[in-house]
C-alpha positions in Angstrom: 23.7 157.2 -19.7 25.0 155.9 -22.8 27.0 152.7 -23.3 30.2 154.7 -23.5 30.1 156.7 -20.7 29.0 154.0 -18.8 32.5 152.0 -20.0 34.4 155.2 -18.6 32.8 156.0 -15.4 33.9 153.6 -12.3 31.9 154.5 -8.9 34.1 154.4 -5.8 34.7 151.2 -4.5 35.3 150.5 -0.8 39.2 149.4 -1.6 40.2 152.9 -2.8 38.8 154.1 0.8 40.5 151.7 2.6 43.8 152.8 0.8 42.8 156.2 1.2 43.0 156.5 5.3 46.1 154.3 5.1 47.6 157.2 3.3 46.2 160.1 6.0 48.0 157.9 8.9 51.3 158.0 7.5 51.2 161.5 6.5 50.1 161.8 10.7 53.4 159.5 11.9 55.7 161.3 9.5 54.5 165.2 11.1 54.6 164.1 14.3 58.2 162.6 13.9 59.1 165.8 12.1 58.0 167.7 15.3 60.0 166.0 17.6 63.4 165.8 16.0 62.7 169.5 15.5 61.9 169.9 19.5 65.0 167.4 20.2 67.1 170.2 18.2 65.7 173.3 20.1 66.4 171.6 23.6 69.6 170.2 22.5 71.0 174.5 21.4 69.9 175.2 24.3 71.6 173.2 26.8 74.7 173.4 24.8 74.3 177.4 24.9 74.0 176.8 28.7 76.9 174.7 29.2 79.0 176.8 27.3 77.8 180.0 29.3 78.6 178.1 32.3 82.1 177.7 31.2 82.7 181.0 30.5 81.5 182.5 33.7 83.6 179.9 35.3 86.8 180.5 33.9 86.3 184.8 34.3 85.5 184.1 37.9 88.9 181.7 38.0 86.9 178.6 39.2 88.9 176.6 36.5 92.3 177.5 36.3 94.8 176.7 33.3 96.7 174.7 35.4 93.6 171.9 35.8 93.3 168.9 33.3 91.1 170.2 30.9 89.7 167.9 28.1 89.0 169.1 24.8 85.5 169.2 23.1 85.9 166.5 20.7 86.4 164.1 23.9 82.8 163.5 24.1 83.3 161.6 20.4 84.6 158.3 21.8 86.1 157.5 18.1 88.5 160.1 18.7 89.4 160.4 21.8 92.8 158.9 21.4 93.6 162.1 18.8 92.1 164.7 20.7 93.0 164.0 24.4 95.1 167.3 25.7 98.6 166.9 27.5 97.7 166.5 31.2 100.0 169.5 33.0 100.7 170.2 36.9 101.9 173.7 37.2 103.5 174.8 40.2 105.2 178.0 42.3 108.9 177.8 43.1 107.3 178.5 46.5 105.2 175.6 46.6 108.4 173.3 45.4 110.1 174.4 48.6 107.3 173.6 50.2 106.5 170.0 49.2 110.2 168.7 48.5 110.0 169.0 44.8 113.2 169.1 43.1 113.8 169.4 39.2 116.7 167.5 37.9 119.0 167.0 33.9 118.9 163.6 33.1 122.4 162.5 31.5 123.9 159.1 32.7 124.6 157.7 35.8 126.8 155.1 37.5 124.8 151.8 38.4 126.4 149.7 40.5 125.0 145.8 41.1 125.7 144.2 44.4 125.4 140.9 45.8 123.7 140.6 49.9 125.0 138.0 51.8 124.5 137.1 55.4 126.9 137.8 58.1 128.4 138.2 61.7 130.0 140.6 63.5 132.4 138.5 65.7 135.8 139.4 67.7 138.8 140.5 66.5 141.0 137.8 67.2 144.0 139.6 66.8 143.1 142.1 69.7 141.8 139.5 71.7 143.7 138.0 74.7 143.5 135.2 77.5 145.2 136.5 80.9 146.7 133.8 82.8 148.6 134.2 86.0 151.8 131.9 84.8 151.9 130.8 88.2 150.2 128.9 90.7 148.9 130.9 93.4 146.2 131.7 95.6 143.9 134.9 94.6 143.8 137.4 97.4 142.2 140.4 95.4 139.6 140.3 92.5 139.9 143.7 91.4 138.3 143.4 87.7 134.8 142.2 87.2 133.2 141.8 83.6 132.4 144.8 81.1 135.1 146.8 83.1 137.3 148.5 80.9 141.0 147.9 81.3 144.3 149.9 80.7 147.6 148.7 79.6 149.4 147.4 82.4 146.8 148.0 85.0 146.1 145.4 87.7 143.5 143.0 87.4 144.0 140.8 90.5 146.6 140.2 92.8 148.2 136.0 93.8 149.7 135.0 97.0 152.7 132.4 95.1 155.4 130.2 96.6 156.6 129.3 93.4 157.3 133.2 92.7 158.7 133.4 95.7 161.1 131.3 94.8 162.1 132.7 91.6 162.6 136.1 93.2 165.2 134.5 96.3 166.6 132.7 93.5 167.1 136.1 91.3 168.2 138.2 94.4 170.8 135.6 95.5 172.2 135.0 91.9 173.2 138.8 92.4 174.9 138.2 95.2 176.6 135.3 93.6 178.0 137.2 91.0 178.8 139.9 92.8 181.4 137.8 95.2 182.2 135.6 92.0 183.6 138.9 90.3 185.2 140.2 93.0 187.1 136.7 93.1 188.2 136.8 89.5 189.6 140.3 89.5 192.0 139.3 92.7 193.0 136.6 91.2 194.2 137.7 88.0 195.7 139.9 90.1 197.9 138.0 91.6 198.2 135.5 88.9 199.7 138.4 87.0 201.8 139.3 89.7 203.4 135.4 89.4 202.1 135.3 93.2 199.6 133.2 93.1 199.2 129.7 90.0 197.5 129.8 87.3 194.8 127.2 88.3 193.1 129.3 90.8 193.1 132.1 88.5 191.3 130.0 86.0 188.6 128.4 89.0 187.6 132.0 89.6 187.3 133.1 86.5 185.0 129.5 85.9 183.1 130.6 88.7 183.0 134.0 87.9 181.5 132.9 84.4 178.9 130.2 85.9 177.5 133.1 88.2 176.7 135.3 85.1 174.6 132.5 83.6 173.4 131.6 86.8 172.1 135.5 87.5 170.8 135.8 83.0 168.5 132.6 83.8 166.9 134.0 87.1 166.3 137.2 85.3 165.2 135.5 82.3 162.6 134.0 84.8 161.3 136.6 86.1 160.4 137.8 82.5 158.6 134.4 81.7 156.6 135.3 84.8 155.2 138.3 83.4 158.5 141.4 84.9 159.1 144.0 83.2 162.1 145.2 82.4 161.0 148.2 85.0 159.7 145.5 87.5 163.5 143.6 88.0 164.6 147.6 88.1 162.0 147.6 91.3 162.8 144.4 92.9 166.6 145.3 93.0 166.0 148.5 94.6 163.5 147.4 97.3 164.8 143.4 97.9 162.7 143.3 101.1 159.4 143.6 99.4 156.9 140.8 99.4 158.2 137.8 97.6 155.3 136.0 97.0 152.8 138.8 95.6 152.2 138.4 92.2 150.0 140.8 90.0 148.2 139.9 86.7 148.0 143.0 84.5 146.3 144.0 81.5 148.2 143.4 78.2 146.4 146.2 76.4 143.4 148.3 76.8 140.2 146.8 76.6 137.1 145.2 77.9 136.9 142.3 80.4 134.4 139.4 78.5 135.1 136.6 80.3 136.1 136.6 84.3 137.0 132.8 85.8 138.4 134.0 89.3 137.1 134.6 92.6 138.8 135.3 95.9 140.6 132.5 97.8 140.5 130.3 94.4 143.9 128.2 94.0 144.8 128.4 91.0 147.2 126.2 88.2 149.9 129.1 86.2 147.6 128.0 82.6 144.5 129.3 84.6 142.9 131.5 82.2 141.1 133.8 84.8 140.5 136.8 82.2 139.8 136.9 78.7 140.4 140.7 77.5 139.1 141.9 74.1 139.6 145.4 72.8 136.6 146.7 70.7 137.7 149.3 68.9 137.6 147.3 66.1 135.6 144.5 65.1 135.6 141.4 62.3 132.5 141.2 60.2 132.9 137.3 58.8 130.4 137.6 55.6 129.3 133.3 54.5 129.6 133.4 50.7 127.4 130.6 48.6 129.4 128.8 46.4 127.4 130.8 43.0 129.0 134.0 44.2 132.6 133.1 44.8 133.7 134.1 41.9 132.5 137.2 41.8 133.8 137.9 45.8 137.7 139.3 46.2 140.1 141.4 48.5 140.0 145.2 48.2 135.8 144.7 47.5 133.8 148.0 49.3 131.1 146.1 51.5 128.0 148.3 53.1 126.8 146.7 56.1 123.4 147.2 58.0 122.3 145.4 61.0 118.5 146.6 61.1 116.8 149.5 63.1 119.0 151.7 65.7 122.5 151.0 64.0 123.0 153.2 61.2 124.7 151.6 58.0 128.6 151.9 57.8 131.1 150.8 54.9 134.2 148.2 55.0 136.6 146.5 52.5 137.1 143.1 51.9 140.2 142.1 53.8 140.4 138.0 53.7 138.7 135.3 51.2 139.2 131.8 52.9 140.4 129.1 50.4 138.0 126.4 51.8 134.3 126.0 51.4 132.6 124.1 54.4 131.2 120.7 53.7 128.2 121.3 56.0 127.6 125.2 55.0 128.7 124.7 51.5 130.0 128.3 52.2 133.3 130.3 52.0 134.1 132.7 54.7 135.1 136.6 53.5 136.0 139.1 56.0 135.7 142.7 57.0 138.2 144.4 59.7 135.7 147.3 61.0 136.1 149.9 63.1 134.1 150.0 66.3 135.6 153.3 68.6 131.7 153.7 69.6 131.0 150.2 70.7 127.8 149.5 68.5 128.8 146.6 66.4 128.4 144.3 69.3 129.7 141.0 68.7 127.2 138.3 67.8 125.1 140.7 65.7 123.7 139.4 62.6 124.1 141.7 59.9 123.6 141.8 55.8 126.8 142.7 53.5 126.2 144.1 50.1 129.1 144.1 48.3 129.5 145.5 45.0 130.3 143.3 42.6 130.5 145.3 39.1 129.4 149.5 38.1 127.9 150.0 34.7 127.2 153.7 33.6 124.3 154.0 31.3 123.2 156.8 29.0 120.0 158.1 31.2 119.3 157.2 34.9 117.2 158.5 36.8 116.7 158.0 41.2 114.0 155.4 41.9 111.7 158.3 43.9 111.6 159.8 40.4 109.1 157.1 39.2 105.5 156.9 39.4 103.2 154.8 38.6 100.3 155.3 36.3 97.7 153.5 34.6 100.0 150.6 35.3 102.8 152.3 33.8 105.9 153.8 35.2 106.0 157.5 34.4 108.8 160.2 35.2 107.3 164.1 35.2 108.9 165.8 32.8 109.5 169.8 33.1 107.4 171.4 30.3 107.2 175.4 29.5 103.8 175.6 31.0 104.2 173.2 34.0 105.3 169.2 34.2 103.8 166.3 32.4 103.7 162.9 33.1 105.5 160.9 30.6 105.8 157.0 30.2 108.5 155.6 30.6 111.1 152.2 29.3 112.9 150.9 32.3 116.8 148.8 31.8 118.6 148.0 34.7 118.6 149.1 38.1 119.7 148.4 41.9 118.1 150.2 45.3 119.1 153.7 44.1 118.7 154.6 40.3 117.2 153.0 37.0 118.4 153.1 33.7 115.6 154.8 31.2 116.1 153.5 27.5 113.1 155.6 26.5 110.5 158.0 27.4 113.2 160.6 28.7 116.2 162.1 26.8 119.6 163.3 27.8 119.3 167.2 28.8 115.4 166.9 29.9 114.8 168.2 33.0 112.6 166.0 35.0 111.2 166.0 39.0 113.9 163.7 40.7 112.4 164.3 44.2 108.6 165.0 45.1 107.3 163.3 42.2 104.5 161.7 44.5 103.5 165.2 45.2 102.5 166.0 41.5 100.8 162.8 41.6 98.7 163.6 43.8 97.8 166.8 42.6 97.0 165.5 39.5 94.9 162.6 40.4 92.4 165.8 41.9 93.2 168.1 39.8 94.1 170.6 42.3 96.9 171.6 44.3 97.4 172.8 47.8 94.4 174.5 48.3 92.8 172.6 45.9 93.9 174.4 43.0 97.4 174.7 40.6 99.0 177.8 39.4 
């Protein structure tokens, strides 16, 4: 071989070998990588063909009904799930709103009144209340009357043996007599004193006398009254004079209820013994303490709703009376309610809870409290949509126990579920209703 074909020619060396099966192993890793993304690819079609399949047959055999919560395909891209999450609707039958309590309601604006609760007591109405005494001393032969009887006007409640009244009934019965003779006196003598028979002196004696036994007969009568007669009762003790001088009745002054009883039989008793206190309970005072930070907001003519806890139902009232003082210990103002009691419930004693209303503000859009649900820690009012209701959030303003202002979420003229909300809640957090589905 010549010199310059020897310059040309260079044998193999073991470097271009070694690069040589570097080159066959990448070409290996790259085929095989090839193969599996292509594989990946068939199986993913294929599953995706399935699931899509499976769909279909579900929904022509109605095991997914339009009413369900449905999300749409592009959920599965977490980047846009925000965008392409579907409005979640409840549908719902008339007959299955009847059935659950559902009600739809407008919302437009409604009346919020705020009220203030302050303790209270229902106590007795001192006005009807009265304290029998006998008004005169006596000894108690009948105890007819025993506590939580109930009394009528005028009826008797027990029955004294009295001296003293004996007394003032000779001395009534005799002051008759008195003036009886006394008048027969007068008239003969101005008889004759007109006749110039008889002088003028005795005509004017009798007529003295005649006068004195008129006072004399007014004051035992008057007497009698202070004693507890009647008008009727002197009537009575004129036309039968030989009755018992010394009984003496105590009598009801109005209808009512004996509370108190301090009498038994054979007791001697003082004329300022209160033996009976009578109440009537047809109506009742409520006196309500008011803190000194609500004063000025309290007033006469106020509407009060009072409650007294389980078995008495609720019943309204008006502000009648705001004491002047506040009390130095209680630091407190009284306020009371006259209430009407004809069935006996509000027992006095009881301790009750006044809430009075204090001002009413109407705002543009309330809605009832029941209408609200919460959600994803957010309240929400279902709102009535062509296909069904949707849960929409809401903006709470003010409130009391009853209704909530809305300041956004909800517009005047949407109609919304005021009642059975919690229903469609329910429904939705399975996605089903009744028996498990909507429609």
């Amino acid at each position: 071989m010549g010199p310059a074909l020897m310059l040309l020619y260079k044998p193999p060396t073991r470097i271009s070998g070694v690069r040589l099966m570097k080159t066959k192993r990448w070409i290996s890793v790259f085929t095989m990588a090839l193969a599996s993304v292509i594989v990946a690819a068939v199986f993913y079609k294929q599953a995706r063909s399935t699931a899509e399949s499976k769909t279909n047959t579900q929904l022509e055999q109605g095991q997914i009904h339009q009413g369900d919560v449905i999300k749409n395909k592009a959920d599965d891209e977490p980047e846009h799930e925000d965008e392409h999450e579907l409005e979640r609707i409840i549908q719902i039958s008339k007959k299955e709103m009847t059935e659950f309590g559902v009600e739809v309601a407008e919302a437009g604006p409604v009346k919020i009144q705020t009220y203030i609760n302050l303790p209270g007591q229902v106590a007795l109405n001192a006005d009807r209340l009265a304290h029998v005494v006998p008004r005169v001393s006596g000894i108690a032969r009948q105890v007819r009357k025993v506590l939580g009887d109930h009394v009528r006007k005028g009826e008797v409640m027990a029955i004294l043996e009295s001296r003293e009244l004996a007394d003032a009934k000779a001395a009534f019965l005799a002051a008759r007599e008195r003036i009886s003779l006394a008048r027969a006196n007068f008239v003969r003598e101005e008889g004759l004193w007109k006749g110039k028979i008889s002088a003028e002196q005795d005509f004017l004696e009798a007529k003295q006398a005649f006068a004195e036994a008129r006072i004399n007969l007014r004051s035992a009568e008057q007497k009698l009254h202070a004693l507890g007669f009647s008008e009727a009762s002197v009537k009575k003790l004129l036309k039968q004079p030989d009755a018992s001088f010394t009984r003496y009745e105590i009598v009801s002054p109005f209808d009512g209820v004996v509370i108190e009883k301090h009498i038994v039989l054979g007791e001697v008793l003082r004329d300022d013994a209160r033996v009976y206190i009578v109440a009537d309970m047809n109506s009742v005072w409520v006196d309500i303490s008011v803190y000194q930070k609500d004063l000025p907001f309290i007033r006469k003519g106020l509407p009060v709703i009072l409650s007294a806890g389980r078995g008495i139902s609720d019943t309204t009232g008006t502000i009648t009376y705001v004491g002047p003082l506040v009390g130095q210990k209680t630091r407190t103002a009284l306020a009371r309610v006259v209430l009407p009691n004809p069935n006996g419930q509000w027992r006095p004693g009881l301790f009750v809870t006044a809430k009075i209303a204090v001002d009413t503000i109407e705002v543009p859009v309330g809605v009832p409290k029941e209408a609200l649900q919460k959600m994803e820690d957010k309240p929400h009012v279902f709102v009535k949509k062509p296909n069904g209701f949707s849960p929409e959030p809401v903006t709470l303003g003010r409130s009391n126990d009853r209704y909530v202002e809305i300041t956004s979420g909800l517009l005047s003229g949407q109609k919304y579920v005021s009642k059975g909300a919690f229903t469609l809640k329910a429904q939705l957090s399975k996605e089903s209703f009744g028996d498990g589905h909507g429609h």
